[in-house]
N, C-alpha and C positions, 0 to 999 in steps of 0.2 A: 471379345469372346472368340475362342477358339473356335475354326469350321468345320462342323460333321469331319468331311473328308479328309481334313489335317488331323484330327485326335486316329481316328484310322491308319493312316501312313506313319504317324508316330507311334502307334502300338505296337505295328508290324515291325517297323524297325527296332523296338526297345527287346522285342522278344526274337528279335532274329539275331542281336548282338552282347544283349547283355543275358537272360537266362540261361543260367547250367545248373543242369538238374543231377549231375552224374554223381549216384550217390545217395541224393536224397528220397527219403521213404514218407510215404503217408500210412497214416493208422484209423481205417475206414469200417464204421457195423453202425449197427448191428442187426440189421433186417435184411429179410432175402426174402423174394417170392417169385414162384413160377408165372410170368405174365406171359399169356393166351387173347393176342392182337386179332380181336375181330371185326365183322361187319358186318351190319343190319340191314336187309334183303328189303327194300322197297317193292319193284317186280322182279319177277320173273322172267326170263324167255324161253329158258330150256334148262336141263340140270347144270349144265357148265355156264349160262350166261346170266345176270342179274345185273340191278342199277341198285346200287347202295342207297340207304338213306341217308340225305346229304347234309343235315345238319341237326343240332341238338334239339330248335326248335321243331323242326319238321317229324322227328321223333317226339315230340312233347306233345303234339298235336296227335298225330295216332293215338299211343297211349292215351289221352284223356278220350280221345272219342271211343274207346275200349269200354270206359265207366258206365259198370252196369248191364257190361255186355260178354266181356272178356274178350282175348284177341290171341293168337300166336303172334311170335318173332321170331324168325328164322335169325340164328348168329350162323357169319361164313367165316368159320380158321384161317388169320392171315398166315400168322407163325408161331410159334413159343420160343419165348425166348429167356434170360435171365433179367430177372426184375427188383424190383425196389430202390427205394429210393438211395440205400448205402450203394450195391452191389453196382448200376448204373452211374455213381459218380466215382467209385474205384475203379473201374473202367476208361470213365472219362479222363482219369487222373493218370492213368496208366498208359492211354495210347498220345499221351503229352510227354511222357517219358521217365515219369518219376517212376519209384518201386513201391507197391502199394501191398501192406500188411492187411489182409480183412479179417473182424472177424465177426460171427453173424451166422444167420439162419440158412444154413445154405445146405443141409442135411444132415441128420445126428439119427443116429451111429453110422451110416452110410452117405457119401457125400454125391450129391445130385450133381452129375454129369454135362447138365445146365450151366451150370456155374464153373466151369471147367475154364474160358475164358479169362477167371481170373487168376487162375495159377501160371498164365504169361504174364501177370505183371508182380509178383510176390506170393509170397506165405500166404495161407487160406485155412483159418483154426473152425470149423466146425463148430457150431452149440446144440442147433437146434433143425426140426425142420423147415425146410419154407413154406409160408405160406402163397395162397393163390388170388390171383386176379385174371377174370374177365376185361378186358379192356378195349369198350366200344367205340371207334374211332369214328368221327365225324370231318368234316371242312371246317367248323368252328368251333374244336373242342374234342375231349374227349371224356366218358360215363366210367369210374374207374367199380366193379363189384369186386369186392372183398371177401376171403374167405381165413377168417385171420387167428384162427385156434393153437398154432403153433406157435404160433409168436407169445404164447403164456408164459412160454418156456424161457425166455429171454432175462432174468433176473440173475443177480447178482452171482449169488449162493451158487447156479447151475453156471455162468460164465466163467467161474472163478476154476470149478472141478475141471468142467471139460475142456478146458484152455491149456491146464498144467500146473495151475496154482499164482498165487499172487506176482511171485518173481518173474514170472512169463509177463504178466500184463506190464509191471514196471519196465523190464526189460524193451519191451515194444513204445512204451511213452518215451524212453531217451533214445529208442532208435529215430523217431518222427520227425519230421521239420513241420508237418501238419496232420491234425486229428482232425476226423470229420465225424459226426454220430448223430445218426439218420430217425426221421420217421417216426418222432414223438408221440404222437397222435395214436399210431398204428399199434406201438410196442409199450403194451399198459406199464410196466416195471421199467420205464427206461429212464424215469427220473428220481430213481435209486439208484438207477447203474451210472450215470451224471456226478449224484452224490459224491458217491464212492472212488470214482475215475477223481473228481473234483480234490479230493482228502487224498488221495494219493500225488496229486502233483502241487500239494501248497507247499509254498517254500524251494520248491527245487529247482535250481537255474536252469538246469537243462529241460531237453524236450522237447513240445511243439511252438513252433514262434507263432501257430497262426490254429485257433482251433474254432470249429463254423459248427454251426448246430443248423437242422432244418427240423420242422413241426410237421408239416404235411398234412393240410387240412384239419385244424383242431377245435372245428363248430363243435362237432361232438361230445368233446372234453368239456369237466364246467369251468367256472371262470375262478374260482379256487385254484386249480389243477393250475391253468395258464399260469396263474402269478404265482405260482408255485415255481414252474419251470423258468419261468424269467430270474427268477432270486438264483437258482442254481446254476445259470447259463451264465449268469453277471459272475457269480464265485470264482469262474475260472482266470478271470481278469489278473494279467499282475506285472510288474512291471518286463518289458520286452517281450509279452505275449500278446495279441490282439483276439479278440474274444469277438468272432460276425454272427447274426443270427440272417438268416437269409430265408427270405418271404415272396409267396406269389402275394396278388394285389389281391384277394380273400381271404388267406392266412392272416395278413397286416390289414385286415378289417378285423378278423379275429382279437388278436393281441390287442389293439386299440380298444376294443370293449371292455376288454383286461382292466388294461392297466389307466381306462379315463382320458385319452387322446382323441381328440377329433379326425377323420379321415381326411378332410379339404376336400382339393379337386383334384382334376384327372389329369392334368398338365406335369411336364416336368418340375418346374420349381414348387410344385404343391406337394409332389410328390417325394422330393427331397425334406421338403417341411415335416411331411410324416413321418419319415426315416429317422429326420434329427428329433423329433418330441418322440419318438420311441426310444430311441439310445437315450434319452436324457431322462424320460419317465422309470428306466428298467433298469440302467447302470450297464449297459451291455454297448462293450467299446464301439463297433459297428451294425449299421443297421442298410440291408442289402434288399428292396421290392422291385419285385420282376415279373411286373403284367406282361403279358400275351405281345404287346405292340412294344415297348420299352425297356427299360430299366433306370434306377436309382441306389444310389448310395449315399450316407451320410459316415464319418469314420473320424480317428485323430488327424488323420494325413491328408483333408478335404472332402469333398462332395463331388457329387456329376451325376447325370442320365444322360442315355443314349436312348437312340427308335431302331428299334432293331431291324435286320433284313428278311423284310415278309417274302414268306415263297405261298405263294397259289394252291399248289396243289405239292403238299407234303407227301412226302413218302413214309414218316411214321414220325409221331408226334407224343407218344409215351416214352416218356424219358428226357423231351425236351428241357427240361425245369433245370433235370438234376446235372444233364450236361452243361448250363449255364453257369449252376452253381461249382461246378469242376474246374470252369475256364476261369470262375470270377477268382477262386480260390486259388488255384495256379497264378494268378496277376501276384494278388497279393501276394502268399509270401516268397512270388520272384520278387516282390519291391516296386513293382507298378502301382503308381497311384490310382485310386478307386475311380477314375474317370477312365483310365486305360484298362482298365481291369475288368471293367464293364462290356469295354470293346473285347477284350475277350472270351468272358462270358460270352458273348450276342453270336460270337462267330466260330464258336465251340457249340453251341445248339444250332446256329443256321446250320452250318455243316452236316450236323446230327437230322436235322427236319427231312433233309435234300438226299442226304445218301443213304440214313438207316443207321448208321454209327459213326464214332466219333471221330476226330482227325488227329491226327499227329501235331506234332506242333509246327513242321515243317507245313505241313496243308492248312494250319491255323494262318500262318501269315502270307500263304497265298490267298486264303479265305480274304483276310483283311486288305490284299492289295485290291480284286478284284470286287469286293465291297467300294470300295472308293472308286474304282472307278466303274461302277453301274454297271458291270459286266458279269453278275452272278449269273444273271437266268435270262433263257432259256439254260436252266442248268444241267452240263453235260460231264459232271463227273468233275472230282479234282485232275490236277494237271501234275501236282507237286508226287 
């Protein structure tokens, strides 16, 4: 078996000499929201000084001792920033070098100045407004509150008007080398708009080599819905296109209830085991979980898990997920195998934890040199 530190110096090197991106476009939506990073005021000492509450338990524990009594919560404004799970891995997709087409809730009729970031990396078509998130950041985790009304708007019929018409959307599927289309869960119509994307590219050789779907917490949803969306995520399969569904390790407790797969255990090869009775249960070419400590993958081109590189004391942790799934997706369809692709991912979010945003790809694989050799942290900034 390969060693931790050799799958790392072999990523670095595969993406230091073999991807070029010059050129290639991703075609990323359709959710946008205004996320509002805050933090939940333990004590007090003066109006400028406070001790956060430091974890989700320790928040869980206030609240309930609240019952029956009621309580304040002071939230303290870290930042606002551009949010969701699309708009956050177009980004991530973007400062790795590719040209990234979005399109998505990012303000309709007027476009939110928020999202302004991603008109450095491509075209930005407007549908709908964003929606908002609260988002309470802890040491073990983060509370995400939703405010999700505008995302009604996200259906087919209003993508299709506000975009420019059907020949706009084809036109954007043969510019792609990758689709990504975000946040199932969040955007009730978005597995119609799947449908519909799906019936436009059957049969066509061109287009994306590599199209990833993410759920984003789908307890919610019923389990009708899930197997619904599983059948329509498998349709996009076909031959020279790889079709990943990409999971934290709660979503993929989710789908598992779906579709009649046991969870196992917590270890890496249990974890790969779920990956692969998920792809094999769903028809769904790849299958990508990514807990908090790890990741796994099961695919046609092999399997792997990685442990990813814990940092202490994160700098912002909203967003972490979707930057993984940016880096895992960039492995892929550069043609990294899903064990290196992994490493990508892991070091496309470490980056993300430690600075606040994403890295280029040039500071990806100083990430990854520096990963191997136990020299992240105390972390003082990229070097590259």
């Amino acid at each position: 078996m390969t060693k931790p530190n050799a799958i790392l110096l072999q990523t670095a090197e595969a993406l230091a000499a073999r991807v070029d991106v010059k050129g290639r476009r991703a075609l990323v939506g359709p959710d946008g929201f205004l996320d509002e990073i805050v933090r939940i005021v333990d004590q007090r000492k003066d109006f400028h000084n406070y001790t956060p509450v430091r974890t989700i338990a320790d928040y869980a524990r206030r609240l309930a001792g609240a019952a029956g009594k009621s309580t304040n919560v002071e939230l303290v404004l870290q930042q606002v920033k551009l949010g969701g799970n699309g708009p956050l891995m177009a980004d991530a997709l973007g400062n790795l070098g590719l040209q990234v087409d979005y399109v998505g809730a990012v303000g309709y009729p007027t476009f939110n100045p928020v999202f302004e970031p991603l008109r450095r990396h491509g075209r930005v078509y407007p549908i709908a407004d964003p929606a908002v998130t609260i988002a309470a950041e802890f040491e073990d985790g983060k509370i995400m509150h939703g405010k999700l009304q505008s995302l009604n708007d996200v259906k087919w019929d209003i993508l299709v008007d506000r975009i420019g018409g059907t020949e706009v959307i084809d036109e954007l599927i043969r510019g792609a080398s990758l689709m990504a289309m975000m946040n199932w869960t969040m955007v009730p119509h978005l597995t119609e708009v799947w449908e519909q994307l799906s019936l436009r590219m059957k049969g066509r050789p061109i287009g994306p080599s590599v199209c990833f779907f993410d759920l984003c917490d789908p307890e919610k949803r019923t389990i009708d819905d899930r197997r619904k969306a599983m059948k329509v995520i498998a349709s996009f399969g076909a031959p020279g296109r790889l079709t990943i569904l990409g999971m934290n390790e709660k979503e993929s407790f989710e789908v598992c209830k779906a579709v009649g797969v046991d969870f196992g255990g917590e270890d890496h090869a249990s974890i790969i085991k779920r990956a692969r009775a998920l792809a094999e249960a769903t028809g769904i070419n790849e299958v990508v979980i990514h807990p908090t400590r790890c990741a796994a993958a099961y695919g046609p081109d092999g399997n792997g898990a990685i442990d990813g590189p814990y940092c202490a004391a994160p700098k912002l942790t909203t967003g972490a997920g979707d930057h993984f799934n940016g880096g895992y997706c960039f492995g892929r369809f550069a043609g990294l195998p899903p064990q290196q692709a992994l490493a990508v991912g892991k070091a496309v979010s470490g980056f993300y934890v430690r600075e606040g945003r994403g890295p280029t790809m040039a500071q990806t694989v100083e990430f990854l040199h520096r990963w191997a050799e136990g020299t992240l942290d105390p972390w003082k900034g990229p070097r590259a």
